[in-house]
N, CA, C and O atoms as a Tripos MOL2 file, in Angstrom:
@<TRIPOS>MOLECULE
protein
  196   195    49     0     0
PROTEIN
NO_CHARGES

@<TRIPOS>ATOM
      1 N           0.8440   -1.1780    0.0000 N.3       1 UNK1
      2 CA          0.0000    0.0000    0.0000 C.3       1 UNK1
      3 C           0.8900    1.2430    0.0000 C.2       1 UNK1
      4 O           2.0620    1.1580    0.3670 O.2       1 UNK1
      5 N           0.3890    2.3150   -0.3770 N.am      2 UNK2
      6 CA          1.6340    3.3770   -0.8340 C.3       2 UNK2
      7 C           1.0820    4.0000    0.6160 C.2       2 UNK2
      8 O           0.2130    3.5090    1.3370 O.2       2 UNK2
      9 N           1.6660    4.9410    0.7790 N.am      3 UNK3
     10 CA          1.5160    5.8750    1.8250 C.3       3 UNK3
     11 C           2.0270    7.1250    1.5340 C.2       3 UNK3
     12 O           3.1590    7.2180    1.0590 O.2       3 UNK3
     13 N           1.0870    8.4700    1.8390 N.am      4 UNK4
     14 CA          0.9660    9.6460    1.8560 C.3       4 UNK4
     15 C           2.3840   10.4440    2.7180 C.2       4 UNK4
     16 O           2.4800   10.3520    3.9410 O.2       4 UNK4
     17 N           3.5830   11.3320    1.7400 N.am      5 UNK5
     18 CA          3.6470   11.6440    3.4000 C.3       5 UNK5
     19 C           3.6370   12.5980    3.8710 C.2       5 UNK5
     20 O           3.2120   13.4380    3.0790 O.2       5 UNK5
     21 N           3.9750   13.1480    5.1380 N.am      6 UNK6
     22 CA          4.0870   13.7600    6.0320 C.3       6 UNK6
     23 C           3.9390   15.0430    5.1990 C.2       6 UNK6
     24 O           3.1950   15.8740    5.7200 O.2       6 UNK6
     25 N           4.4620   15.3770    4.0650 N.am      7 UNK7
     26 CA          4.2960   17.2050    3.5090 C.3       7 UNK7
     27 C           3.6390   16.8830    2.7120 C.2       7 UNK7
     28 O           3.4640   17.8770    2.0060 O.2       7 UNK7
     29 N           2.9100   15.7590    2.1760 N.am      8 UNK8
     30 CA          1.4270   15.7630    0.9760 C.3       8 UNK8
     31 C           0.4870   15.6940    2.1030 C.2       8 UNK8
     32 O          -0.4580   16.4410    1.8510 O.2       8 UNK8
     33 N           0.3060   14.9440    3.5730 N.am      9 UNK9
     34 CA         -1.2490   15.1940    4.2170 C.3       9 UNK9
     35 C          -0.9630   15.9530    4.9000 C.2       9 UNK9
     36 O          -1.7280   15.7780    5.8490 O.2       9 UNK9
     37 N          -0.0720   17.1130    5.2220 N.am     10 UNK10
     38 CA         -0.4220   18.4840    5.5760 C.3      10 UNK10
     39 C          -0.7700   19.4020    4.7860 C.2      10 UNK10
     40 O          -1.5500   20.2570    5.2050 O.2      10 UNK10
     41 N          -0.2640   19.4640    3.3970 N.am     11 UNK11
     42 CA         -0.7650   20.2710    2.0050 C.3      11 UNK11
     43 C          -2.6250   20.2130    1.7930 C.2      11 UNK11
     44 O          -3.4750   21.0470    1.4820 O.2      11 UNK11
     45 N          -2.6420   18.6690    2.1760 N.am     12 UNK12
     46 CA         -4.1710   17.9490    1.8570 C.3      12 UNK12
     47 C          -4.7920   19.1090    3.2240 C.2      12 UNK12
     48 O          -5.4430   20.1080    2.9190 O.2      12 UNK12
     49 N          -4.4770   18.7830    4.6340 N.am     13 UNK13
     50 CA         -5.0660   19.1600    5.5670 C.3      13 UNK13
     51 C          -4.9870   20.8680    5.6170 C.2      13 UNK13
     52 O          -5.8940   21.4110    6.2490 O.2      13 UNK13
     53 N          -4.0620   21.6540    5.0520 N.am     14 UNK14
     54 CA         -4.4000   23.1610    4.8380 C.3      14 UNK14
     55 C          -5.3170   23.6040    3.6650 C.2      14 UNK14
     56 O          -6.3350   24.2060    4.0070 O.2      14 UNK14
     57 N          -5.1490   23.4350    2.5390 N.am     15 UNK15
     58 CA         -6.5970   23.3260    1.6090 C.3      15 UNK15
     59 C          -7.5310   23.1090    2.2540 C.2      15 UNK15
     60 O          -8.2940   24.0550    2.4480 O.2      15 UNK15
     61 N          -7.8050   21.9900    2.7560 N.am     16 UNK16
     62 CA         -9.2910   21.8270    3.4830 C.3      16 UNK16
     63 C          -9.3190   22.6430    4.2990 C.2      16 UNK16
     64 O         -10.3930   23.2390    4.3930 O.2      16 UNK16
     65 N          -8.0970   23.0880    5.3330 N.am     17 UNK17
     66 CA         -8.5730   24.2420    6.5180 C.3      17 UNK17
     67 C          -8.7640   25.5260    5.3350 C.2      17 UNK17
     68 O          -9.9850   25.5110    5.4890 O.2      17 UNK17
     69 N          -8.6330   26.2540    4.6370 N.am     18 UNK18
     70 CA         -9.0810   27.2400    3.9400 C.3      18 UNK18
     71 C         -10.3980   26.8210    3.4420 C.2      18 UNK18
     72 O         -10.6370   27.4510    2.4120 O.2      18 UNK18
     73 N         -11.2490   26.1020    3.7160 N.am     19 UNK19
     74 CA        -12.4870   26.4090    3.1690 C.3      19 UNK19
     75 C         -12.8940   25.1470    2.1230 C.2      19 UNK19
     76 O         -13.9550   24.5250    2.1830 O.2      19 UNK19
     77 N         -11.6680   24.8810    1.0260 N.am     20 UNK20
     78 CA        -11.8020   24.4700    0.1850 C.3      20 UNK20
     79 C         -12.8260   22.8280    0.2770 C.2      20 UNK20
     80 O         -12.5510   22.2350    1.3200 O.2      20 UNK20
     81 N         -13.5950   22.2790   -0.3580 N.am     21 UNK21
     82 CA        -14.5270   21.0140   -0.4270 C.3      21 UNK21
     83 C         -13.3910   19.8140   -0.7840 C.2      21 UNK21
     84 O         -12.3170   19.9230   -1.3750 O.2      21 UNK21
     85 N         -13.8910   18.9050   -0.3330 N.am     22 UNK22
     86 CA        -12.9230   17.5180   -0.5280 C.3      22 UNK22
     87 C         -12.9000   17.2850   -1.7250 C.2      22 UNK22
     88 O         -12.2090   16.2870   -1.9320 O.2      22 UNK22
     89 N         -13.3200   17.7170   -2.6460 N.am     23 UNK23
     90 CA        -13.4680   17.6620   -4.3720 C.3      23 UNK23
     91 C         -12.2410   18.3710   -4.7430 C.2      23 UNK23
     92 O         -11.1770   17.8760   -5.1140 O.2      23 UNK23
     93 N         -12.6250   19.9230   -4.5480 N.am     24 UNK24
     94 CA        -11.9940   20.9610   -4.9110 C.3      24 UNK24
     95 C         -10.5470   20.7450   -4.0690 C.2      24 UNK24
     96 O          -9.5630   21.1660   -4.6760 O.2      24 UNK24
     97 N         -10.3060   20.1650   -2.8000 N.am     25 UNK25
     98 CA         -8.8650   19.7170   -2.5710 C.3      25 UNK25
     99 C          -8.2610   18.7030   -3.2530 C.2      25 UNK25
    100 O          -7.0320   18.7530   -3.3100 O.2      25 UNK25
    101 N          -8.8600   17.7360   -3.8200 N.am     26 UNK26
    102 CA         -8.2130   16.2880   -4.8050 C.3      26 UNK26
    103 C          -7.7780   17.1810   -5.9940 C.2      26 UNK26
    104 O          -6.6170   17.0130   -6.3670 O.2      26 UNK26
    105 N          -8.6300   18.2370   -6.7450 N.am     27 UNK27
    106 CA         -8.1540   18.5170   -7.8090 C.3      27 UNK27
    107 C          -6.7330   19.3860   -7.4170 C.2      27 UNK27
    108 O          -5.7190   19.1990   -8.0880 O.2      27 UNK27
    109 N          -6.7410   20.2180   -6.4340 N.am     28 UNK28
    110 CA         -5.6360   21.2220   -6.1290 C.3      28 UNK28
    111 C          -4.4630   20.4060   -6.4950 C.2      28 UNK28
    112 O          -3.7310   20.4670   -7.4820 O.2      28 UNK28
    113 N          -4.4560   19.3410   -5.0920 N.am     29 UNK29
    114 CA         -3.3330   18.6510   -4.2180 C.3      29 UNK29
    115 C          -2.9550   17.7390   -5.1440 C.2      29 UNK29
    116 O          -1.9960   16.9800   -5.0000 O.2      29 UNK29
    117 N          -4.0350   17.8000   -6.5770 N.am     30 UNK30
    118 CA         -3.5390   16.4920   -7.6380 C.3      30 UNK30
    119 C          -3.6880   14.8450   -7.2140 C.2      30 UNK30
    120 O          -3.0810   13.8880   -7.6950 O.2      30 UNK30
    121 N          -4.5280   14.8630   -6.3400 N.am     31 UNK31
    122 CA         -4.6510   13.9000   -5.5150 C.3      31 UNK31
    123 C          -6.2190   13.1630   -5.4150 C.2      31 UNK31
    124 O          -7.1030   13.9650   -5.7170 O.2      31 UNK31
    125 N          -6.6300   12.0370   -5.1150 N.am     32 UNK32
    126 CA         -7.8040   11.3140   -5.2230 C.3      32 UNK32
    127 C          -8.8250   11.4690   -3.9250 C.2      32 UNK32
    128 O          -8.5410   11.5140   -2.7280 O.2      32 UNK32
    129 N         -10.1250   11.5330   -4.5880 N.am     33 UNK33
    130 CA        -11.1700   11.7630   -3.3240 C.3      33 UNK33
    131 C         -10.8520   10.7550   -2.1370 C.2      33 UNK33
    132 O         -10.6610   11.2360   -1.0200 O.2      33 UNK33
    133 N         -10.7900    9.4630   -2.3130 N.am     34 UNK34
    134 CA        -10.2630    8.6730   -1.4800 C.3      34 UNK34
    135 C          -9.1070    8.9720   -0.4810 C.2      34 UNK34
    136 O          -9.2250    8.7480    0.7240 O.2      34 UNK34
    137 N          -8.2370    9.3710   -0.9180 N.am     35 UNK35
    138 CA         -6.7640   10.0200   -0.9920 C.3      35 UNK35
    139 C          -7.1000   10.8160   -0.1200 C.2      35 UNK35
    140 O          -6.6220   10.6780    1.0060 O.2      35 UNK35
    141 N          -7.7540   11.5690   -0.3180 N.am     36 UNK36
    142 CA         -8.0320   13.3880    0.4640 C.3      36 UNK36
    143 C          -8.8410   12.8060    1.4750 C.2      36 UNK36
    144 O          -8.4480   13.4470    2.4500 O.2      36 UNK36
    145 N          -9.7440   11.9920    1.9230 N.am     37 UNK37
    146 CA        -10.5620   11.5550    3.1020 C.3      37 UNK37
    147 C          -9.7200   10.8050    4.1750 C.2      37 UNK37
    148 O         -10.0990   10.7160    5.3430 O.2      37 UNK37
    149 N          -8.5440   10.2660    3.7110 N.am     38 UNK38
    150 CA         -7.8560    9.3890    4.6540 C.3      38 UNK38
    151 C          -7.2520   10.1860    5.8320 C.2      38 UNK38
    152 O          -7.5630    9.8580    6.9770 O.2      38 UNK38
    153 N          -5.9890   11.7220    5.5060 N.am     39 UNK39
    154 CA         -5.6670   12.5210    6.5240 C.3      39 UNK39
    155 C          -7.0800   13.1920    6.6400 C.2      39 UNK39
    156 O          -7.1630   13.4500    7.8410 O.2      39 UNK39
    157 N          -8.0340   13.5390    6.1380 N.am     40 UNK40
    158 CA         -9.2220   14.4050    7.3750 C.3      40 UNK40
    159 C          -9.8950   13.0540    7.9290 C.2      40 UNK40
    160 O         -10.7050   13.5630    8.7030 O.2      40 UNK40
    161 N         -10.0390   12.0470    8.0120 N.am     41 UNK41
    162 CA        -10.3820   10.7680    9.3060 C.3      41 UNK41
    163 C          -9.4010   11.4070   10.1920 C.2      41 UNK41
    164 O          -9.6000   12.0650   11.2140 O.2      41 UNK41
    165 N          -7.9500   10.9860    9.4180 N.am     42 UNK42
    166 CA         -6.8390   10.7500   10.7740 C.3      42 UNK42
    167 C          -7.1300   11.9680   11.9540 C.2      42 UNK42
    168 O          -7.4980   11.8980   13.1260 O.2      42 UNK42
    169 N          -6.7530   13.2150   10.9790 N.am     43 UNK43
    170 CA         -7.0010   15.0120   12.0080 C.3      43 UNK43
    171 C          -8.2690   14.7610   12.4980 C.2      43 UNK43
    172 O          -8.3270   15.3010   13.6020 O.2      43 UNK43
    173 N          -9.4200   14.1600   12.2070 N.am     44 UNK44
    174 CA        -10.7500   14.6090   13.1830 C.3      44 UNK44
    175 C         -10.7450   13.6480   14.1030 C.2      44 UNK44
    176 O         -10.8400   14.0900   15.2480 O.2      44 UNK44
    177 N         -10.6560   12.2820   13.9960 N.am     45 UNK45
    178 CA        -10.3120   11.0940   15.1510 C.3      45 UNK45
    179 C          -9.4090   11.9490   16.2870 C.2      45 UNK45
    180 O          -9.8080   12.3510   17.3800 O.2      45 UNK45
    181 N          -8.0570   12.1060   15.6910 N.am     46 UNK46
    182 CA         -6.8980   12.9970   16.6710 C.3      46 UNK46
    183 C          -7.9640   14.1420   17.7490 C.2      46 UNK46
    184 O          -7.9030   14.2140   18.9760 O.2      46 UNK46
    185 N          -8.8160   14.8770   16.8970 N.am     47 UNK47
    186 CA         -9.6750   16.0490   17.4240 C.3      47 UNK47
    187 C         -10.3890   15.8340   18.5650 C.2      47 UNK47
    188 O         -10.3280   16.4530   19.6280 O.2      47 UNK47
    189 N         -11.1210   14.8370   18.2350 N.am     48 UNK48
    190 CA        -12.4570   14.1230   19.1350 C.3      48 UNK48
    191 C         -11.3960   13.3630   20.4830 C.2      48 UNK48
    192 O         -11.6850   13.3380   21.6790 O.2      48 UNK48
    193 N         -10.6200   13.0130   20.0790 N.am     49 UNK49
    194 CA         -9.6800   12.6230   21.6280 C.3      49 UNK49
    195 C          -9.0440   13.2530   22.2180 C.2      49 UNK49
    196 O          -8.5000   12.8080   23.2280 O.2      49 UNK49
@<TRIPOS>BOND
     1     1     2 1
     2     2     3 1
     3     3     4 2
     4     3     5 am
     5     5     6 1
     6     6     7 1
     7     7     8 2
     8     7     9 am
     9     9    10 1
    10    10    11 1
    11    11    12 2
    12    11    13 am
    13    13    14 1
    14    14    15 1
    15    15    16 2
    16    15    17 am
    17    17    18 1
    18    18    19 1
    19    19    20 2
    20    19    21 am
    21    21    22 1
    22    22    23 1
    23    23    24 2
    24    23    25 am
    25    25    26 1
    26    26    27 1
    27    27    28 2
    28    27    29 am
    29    29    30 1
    30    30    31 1
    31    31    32 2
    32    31    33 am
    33    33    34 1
    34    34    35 1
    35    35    36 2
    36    35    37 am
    37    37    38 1
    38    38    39 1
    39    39    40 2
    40    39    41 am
    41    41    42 1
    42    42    43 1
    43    43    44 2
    44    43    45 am
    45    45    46 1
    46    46    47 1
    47    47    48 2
    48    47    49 am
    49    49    50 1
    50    50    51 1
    51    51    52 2
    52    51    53 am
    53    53    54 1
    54    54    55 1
    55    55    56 2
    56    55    57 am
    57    57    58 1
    58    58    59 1
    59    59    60 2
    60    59    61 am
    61    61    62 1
    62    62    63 1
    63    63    64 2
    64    63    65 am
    65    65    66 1
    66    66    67 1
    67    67    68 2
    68    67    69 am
    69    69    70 1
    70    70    71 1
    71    71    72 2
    72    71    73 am
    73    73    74 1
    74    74    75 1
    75    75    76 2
    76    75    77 am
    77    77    78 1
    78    78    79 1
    79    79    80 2
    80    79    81 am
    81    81    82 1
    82    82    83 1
    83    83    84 2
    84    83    85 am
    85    85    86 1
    86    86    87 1
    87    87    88 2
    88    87    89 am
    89    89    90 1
    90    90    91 1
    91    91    92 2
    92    91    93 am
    93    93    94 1
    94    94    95 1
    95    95    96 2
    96    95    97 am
    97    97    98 1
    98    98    99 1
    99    99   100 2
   100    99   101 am
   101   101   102 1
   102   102   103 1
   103   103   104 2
   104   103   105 am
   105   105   106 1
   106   106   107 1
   107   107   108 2
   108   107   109 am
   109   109   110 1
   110   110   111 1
   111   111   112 2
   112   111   113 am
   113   113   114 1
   114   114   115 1
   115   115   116 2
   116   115   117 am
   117   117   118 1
   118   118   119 1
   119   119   120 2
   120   119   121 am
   121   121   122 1
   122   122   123 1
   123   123   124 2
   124   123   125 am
   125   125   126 1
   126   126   127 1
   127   127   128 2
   128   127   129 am
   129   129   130 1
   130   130   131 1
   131   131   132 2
   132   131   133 am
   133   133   134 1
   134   134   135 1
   135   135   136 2
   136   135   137 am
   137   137   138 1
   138   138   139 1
   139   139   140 2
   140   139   141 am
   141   141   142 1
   142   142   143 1
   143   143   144 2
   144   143   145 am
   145   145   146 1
   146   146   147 1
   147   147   148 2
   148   147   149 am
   149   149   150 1
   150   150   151 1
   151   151   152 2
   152   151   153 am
   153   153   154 1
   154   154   155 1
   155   155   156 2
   156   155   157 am
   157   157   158 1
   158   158   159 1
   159   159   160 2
   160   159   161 am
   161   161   162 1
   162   162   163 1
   163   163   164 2
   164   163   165 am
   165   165   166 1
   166   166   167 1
   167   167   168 2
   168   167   169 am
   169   169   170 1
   170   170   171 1
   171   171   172 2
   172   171   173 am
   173   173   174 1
   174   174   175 1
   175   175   176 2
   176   175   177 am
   177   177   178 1
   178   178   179 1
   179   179   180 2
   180   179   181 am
   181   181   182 1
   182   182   183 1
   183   183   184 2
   184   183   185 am
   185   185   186 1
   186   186   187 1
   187   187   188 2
   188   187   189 am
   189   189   190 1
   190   190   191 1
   191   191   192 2
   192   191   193 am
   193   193   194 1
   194   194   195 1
   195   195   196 2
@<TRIPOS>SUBSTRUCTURE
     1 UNK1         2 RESIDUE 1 A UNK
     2 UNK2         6 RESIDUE 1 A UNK
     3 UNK3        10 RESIDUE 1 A UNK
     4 UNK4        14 RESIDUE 1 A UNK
     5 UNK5        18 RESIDUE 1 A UNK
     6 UNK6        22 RESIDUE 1 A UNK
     7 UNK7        26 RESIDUE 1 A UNK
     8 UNK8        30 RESIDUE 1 A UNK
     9 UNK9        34 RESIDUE 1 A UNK
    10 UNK10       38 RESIDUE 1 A UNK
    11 UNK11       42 RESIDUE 1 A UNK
    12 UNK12       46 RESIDUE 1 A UNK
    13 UNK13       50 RESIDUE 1 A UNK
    14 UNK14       54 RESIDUE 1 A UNK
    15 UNK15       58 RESIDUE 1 A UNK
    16 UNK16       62 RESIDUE 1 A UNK
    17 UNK17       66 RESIDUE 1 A UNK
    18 UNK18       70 RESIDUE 1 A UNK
    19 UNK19       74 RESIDUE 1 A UNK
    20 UNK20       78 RESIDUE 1 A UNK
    21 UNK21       82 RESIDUE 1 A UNK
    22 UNK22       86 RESIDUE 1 A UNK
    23 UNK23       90 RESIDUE 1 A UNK
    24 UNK24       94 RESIDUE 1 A UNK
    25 UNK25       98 RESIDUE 1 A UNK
    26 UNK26      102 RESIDUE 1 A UNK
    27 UNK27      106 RESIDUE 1 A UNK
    28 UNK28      110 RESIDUE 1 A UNK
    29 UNK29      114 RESIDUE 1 A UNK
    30 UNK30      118 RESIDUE 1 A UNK
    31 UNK31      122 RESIDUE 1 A UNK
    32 UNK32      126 RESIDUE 1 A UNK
    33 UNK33      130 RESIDUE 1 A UNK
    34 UNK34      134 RESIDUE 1 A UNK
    35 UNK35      138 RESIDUE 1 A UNK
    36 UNK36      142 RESIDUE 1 A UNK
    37 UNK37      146 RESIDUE 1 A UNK
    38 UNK38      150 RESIDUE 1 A UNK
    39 UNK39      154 RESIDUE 1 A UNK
    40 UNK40      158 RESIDUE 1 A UNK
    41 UNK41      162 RESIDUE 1 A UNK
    42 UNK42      166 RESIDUE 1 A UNK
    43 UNK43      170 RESIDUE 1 A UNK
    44 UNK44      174 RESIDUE 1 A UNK
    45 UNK45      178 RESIDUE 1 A UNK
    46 UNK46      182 RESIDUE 1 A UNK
    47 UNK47      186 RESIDUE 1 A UNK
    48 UNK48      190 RESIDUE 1 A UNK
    49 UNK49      194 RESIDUE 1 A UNK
């Protein structure tokens, strides 16, 4: 399984903090809807604990 790293799911996770929709971040970040949902699970799980 490939893995994301560390400076692509913070790129992913600032787009989304500006506002931007999980759509409109896959196209930015060049990256897949799937792709873009995995770090916002990880950051909101982290949140809620």
């Amino acid at each position: 399984m490939n893995k994301l790293s560390i400076n692509r799911q913070s790129q992913i996770i600032k787009v989304l903090c500006e506002g931007n929709t999980i759509r409109a971040t896959a196209w930015i970040t060049d990256t897949a809807i799937n792709t873009v949902v995995k770090p916002l699970r990880k950051v909101g799980t982290a949140y809620l604990n």
